[in-house]
VMD Tcl script that draws the C-alpha trace (Angstrom):
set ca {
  {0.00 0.00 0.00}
  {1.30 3.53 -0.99}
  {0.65 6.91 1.11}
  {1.01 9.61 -0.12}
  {0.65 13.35 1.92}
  {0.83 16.32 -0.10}
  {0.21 20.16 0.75}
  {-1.59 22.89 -0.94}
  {-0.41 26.41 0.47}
  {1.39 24.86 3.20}
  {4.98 24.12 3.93}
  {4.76 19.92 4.81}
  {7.11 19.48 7.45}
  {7.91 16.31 8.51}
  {5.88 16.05 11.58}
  {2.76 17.04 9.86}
  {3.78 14.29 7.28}
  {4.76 11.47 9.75}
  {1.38 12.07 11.41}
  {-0.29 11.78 8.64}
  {1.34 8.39 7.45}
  {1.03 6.85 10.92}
  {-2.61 7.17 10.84}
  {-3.26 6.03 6.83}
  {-1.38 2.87 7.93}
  {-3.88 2.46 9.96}
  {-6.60 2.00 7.23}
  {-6.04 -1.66 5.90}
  {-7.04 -3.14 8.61}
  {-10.87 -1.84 8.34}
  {-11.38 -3.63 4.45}
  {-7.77 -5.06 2.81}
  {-8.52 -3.66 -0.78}
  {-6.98 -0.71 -0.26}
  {-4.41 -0.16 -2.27}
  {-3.48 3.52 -2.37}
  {-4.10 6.49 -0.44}
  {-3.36 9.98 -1.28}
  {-3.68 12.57 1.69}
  {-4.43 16.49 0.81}
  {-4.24 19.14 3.29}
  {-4.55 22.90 2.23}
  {-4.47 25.79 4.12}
  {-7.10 28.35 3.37}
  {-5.78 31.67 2.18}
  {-8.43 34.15 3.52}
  {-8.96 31.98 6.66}
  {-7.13 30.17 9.18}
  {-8.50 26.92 8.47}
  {-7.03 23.70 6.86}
  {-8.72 21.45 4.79}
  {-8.08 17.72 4.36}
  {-8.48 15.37 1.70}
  {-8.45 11.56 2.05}
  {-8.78 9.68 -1.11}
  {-8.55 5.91 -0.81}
  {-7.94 3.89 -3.86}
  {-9.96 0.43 -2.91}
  {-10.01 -2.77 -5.61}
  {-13.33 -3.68 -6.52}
  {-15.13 -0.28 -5.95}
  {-14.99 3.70 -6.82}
  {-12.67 5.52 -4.48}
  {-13.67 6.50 -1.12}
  {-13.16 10.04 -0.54}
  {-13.35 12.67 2.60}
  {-13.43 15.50 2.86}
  {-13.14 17.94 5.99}
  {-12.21 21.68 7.39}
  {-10.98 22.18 10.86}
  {-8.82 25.09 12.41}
  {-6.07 22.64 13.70}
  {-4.37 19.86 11.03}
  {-3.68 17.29 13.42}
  {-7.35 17.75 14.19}
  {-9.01 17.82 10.89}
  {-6.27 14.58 10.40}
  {-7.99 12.93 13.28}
  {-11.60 13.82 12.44}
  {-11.05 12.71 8.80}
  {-9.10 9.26 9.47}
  {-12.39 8.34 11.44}
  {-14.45 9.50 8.77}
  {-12.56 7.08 6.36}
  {-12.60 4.40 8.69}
  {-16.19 4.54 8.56}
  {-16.94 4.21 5.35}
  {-14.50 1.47 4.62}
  {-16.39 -0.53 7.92}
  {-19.72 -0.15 6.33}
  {-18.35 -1.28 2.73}
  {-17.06 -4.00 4.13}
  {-20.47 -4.78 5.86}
  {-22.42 -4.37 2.85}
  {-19.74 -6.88 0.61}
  {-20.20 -9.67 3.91}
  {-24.35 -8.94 3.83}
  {-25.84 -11.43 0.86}
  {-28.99 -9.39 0.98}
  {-27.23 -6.67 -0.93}
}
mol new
graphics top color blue
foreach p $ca { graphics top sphere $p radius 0.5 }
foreach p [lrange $ca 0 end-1] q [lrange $ca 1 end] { graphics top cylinder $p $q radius 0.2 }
display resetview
């Protein structure tokens, strides 16, 4: 599995992109078809806010995407990584459910 962190408007320092990794490695355990995921985070030019971009390339299905604003990265990081894990739990439920 690849991560990748990028920023928009935003110096990535290493912290900000170790955090980010840590948590994305996180990720496979929830459904095992994921095979890339790309991590956005852009800082807002008017506003003090950071926005942050999950994209999750899964096999088998359209990418999973989330997206969130917060004022703090780590944050928005947090709240979005839960986000993602969501989804991916209730794909997963839906693929084990033969009703659907």
């Amino acid at each position: 599995m690849r991560i990748e962190v990028r920023g928009k408007n935003l110096p990535m320092t290493p912290a900000i992109s170790q955090y980010a990794e840590t948590k994305c490695q996180r990720l496979p355990r929830y459904y095992d078809g994921v095979q890339q995921i790309t991590v956005t985070i852009e800082k807002s030019a008017k506003h003090d806010e950071f926005t942050v971009e999950i994209l999750a390339d899964v096999e088998k299905h359209d990418d999973f995407v989330v997206r969130l604003t917060s004022h703090d990265v780590y944050e928005g990081l947090d709240l979005a990584i839960d986000k993602m894990v969501r989804q991916l739990v209730n794909f997963k439920e839906r693929l084990k459910d033969p009703k659907h």
